[in-house]
N, C-alpha and C positions, 0 to 999 in steps of 0.2 A: 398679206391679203390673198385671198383665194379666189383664184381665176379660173372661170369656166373656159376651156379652150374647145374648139371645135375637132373631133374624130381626133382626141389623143387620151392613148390610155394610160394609165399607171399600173406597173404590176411590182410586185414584192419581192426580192431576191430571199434564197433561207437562209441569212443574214440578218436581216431583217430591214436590210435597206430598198430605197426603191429604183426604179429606172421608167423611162417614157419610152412613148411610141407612137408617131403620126399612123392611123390607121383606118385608113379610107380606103372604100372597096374600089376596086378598078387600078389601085395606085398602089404602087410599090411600099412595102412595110418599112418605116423606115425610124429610127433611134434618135432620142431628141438628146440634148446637153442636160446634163443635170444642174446648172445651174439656171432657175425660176428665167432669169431675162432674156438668156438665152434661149431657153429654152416656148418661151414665146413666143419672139421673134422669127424664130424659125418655123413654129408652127404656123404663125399669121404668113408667111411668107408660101409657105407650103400649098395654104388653102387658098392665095391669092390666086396662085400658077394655076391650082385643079379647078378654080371656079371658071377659070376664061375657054379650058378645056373639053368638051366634048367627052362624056364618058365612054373609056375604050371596049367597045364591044370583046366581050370575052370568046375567045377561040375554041371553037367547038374539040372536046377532047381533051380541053387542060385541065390542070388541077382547081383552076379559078371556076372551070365551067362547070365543072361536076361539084363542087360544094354549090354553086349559085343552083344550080337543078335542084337539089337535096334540100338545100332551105326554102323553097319554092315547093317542094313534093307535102302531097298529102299525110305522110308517114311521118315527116318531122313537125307537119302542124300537131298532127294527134299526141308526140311526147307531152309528156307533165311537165310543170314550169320546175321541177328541182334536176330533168334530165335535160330540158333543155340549156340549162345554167350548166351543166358541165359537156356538153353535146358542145356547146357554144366557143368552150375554151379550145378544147382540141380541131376542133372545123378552123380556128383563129390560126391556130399554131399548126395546122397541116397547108392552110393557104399562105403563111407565113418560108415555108420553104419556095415557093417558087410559085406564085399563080398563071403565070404562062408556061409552066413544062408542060407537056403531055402526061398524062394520067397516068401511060402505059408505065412512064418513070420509077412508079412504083413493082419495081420487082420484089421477088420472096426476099431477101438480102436487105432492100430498103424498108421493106414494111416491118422484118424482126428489129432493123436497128431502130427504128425509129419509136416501135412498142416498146425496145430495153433501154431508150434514153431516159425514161423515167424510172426512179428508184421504189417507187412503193408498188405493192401488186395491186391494189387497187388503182391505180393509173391507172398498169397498164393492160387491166382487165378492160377499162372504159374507153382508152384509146383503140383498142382492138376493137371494139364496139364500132366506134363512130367508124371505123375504118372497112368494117365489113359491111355496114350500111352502102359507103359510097361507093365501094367491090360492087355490089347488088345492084345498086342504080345504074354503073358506067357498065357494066354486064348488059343488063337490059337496054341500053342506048349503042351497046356493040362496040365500045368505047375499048374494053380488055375482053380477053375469050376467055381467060381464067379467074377466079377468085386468089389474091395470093394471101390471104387470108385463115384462110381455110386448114384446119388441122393445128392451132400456136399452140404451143407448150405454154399455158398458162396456170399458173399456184391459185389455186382456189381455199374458200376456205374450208377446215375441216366438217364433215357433217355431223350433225346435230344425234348422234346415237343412241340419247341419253332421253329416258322420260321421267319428271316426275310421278311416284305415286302417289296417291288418294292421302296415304300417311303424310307424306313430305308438303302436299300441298297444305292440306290442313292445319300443321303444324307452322307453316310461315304467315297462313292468313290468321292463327292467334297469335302468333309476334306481331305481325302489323297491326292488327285492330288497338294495341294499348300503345300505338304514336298516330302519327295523322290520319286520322280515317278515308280520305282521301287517297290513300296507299290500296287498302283494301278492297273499294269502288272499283278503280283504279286496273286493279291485278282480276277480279273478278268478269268484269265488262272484256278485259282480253282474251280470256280464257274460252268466258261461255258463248262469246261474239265469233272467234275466231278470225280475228282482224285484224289487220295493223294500226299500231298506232294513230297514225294520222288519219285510218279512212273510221277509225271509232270517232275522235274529234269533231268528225263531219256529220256523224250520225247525229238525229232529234230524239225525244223520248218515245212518241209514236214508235219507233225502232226495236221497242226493250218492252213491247208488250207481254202481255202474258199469253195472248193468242199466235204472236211468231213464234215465240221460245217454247209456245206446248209440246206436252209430250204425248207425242201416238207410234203405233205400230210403224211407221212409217221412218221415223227420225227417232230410234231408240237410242242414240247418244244425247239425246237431249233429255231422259230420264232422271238427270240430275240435276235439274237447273232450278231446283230448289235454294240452293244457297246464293243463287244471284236475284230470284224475285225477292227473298227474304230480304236482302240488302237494299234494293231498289225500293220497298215497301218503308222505309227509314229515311227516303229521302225525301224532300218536300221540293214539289214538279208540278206544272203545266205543259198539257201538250206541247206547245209552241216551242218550251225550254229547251236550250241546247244541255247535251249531258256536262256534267262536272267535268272543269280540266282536271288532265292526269296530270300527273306528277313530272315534272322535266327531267328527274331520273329515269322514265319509263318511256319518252319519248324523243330525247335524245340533246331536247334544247339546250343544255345546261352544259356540252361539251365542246 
């Protein structure tokens, strides 16, 4: 039977097994029993103690204070809901070392080990992220005088040096037109949009006029956006309609 427990999480070991975690702000992070009864009991137990409690004012300068500023700051409201969902994991697991240490705690030494605990380089691109964010805010509150942040040796990916030509383009948009047409939309709308995936998804058809995409003296890269009205001109649309979904190859759902 599956039980909702109050402020406890489950995470996923790369095993693929799981473990718990009573996780209540103000309160110490603390590791539940993996077996189900146990591991109840202790949580109801837990919530019992912090409900009777007074929630502990966080001490100006720790690490508790400075993610609770940060989640409170204007700059983290404005992230997107897919950076905030990993913004969220790291802020968990940077408050998870010690919410009452001093901030300063974080020397250059702590900051590189704690960006190479994670093995893939996209971690520890993102944890370097969240981490110079709250560099920036305990900076500005005079909290640290340095950024230790600043200059990581991070693997990035390689850059993109490579351009399709006009040949090569044309030559895949007649492979795709003889399988799902939907591919060719699809690859088209990217192209002549210059967009990403998900902010084309958001786009209406109002968007894909023939009066935005014209061609004048002005916008002479857009001299060719013949072969996206032609395409568009094949499709049956009212204003109102959102465009055709792309393909979950092209946007990433399907991994």
């Amino acid at each position: 039977m599956h039980v909702k427990l109050r402020y406890v999480e489950r995470r996923v070991n790369r095993s693929g097994t799981e473990r718990w975690y009573w996780h209540r702000r103000g309160h110490k992070l603390t590791r539940l029993p993996d077996r189900p009864i146990e591991r109840i009991a202790m949580a109801d137990r837990l919530n019992a103690a912090a409900d009777q409690l007074t929630p502990a004012e966080l001490q100006r300068g720790t690490i508790g204070w400075v993610i609770q500023r940060y989640r409170n700051s204007d700059e983290y409201r404005d992230l997107s809901p897919g950076t905030v969902k990993y913004y969220n994991r790291f802020l968990r697991e940077i408050e998870a070392l010690g919410p009452d240490l001093p901030f300063a705690s974080f020397t250059r030494r702590a900051v590189v080990d704690f960006i190479e605990s994670y093995p893939k380089a996209h971690q520890r691109r993102q944890s370097a992220a969240v981490l110079k964010n709250l560099f920036k805010l305990a900076r500005y509150h005079g909290v640290v005088a340095m950024d230790e942040t600043a200059g990581l040796r991070l693997k990035t990916n390689r850059p993109r040096d490579r351009i399709w030509t006009d040949e090569e383009i044309a030559s895949w948009v007649k492979a795709a037109s003889a399988e799902d047409p939907h591919m060719t939309t699809a690859f088209l709308l990217l192209q002549f949009t210059a967009q990403r995936p998900a902010d084309v998804l958001r786009m209406a058809w109002p968007q894909y006029s023939r009066r935005r995409f014209g061609c004048d003296n002005r916008r002479p890269a857009h001299c060719s956006i013949s072969p996206f009205t032609h395409c568009c001109e094949h499709i049956s649309k009212r204003s109102a309609d959102p465009v055709p979904a792309l393909p979950s190859s092209l946007t990433g759902d399907d991994q």
